[in-house]
N, C-alpha and C positions, 0 to 999 in steps of 0.2 A: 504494500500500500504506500504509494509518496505519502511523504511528508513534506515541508516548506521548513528548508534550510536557510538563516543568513550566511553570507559568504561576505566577506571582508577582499574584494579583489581589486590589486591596482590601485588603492587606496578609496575604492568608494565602495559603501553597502550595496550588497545586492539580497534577491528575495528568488530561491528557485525552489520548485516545487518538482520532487523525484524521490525513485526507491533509496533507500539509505546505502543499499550497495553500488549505485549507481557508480561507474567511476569518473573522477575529478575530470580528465578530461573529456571526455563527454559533456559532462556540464559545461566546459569553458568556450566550450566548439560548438553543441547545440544549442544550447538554453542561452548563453551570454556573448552568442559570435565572435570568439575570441578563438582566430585560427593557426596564431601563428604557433602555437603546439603544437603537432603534429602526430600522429598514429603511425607509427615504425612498428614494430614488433608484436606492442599487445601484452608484453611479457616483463616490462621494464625489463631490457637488457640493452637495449640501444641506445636509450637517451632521449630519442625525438620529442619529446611529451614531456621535457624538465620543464617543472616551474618552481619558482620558491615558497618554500611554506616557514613562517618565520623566518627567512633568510636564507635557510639549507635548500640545496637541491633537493626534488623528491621528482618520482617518476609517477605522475598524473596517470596513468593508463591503467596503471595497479592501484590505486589508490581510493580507496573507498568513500563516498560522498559526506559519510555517517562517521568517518574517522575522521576527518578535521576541523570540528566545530571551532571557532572560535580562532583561528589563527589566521593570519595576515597571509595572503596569497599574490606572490605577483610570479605574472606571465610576462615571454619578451616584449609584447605589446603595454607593458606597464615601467617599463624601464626609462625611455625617454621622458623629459620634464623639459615641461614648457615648449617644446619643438626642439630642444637641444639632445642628441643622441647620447646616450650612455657611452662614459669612456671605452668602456667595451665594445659596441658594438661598433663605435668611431675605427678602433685600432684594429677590429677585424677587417675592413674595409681596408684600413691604409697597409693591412698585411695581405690582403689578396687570399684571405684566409676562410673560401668557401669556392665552391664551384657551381654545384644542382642547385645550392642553397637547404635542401633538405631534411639537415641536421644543425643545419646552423644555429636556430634559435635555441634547441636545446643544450648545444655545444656555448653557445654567449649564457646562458641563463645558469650553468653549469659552473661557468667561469665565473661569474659574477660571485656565486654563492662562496665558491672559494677564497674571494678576495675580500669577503664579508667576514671570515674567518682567519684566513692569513695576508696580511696588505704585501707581504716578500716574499710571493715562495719562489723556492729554487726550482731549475727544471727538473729534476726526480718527483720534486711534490704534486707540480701542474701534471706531468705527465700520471702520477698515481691518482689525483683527483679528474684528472677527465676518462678515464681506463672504460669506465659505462656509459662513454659519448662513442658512437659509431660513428667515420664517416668513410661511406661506399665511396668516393673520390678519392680518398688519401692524402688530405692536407694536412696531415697530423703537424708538422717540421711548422708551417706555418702558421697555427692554431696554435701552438704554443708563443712565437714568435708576439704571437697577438694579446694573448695572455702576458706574456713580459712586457708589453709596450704598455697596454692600458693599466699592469700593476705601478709601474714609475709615472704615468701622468695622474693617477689616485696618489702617490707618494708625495711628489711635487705639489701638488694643489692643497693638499693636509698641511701643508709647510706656512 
């Protein structure tokens, strides 16, 4: 039987009404047109469908509608402010650090949550933190690339 869940997404209230197992992306794709997640696997193992919940990566596709009451959700469509691109998704651009585009938002959304948690990490770490971002193109060399650059201009701007 739905129920009518609020969801706290991208910083505004929303009101959707669905079964409690529903899962998260689905909602953010049907109910709240919010696409830029995307349905890769179905299995969380790819990444495509990262958003953040409280700040941490979590894989939307597995995740259940009834398990996240109350916490703050942003998708890569929630990242920009004001028209200004998130330093991330700025530095994946100037890294040429997508192809299909595919996986990308989950692969920046993935990133982000890392830098929300370590603002220096080394490449062992970026590379251990995105290990459940898939990308069928192989930009991996410059996905990281991209991830260093947007870590120092978050570094610099804190200054």
């Amino acid at each position: 039987m739905p129920n009518q869940y609020p969801l706290y997404v991208n910083g505004k209230m929303h009101t959707v009404q669905a079964d409690p197992e529903t899962s998260l992306l689905s909602v953010l794709r049907e109910d709240l047109n919010l696409t830029g997640s995307k349905y890769g696997c179905g299995e969380g193992q790819c990444g495509a469908c990262t958003v953040l919940l409280d700040g941490k990566p979590t894989r939307s596709c597995i995740t259940p509608l009834g398990s996240i009451l109350k916490q703050k959700i942003t998708t890569i469509e929630g990242l920009e402010k004001e028209g200004r691109l998130h330093p991330m998704q700025e530095a994946f651009l100037a890294e040429d650090a997508l192809q299909c585009g595919y996986c990308t938002a989950g692969m920046i959304v993935s990133a982000v949550g890392l830098l929300n948690h370590n603002a220096a990490p080394t490449e062992p770490e970026i590379v251990t933190a995105m290990q459940g971002n898939l990308c069928r193109c192989g930009t991996y060399r410059r996905i990281i690339k991209a991830v260093q650059r947007a870590a120092g201009v978050q570094r610099r701007a804190a200054r």
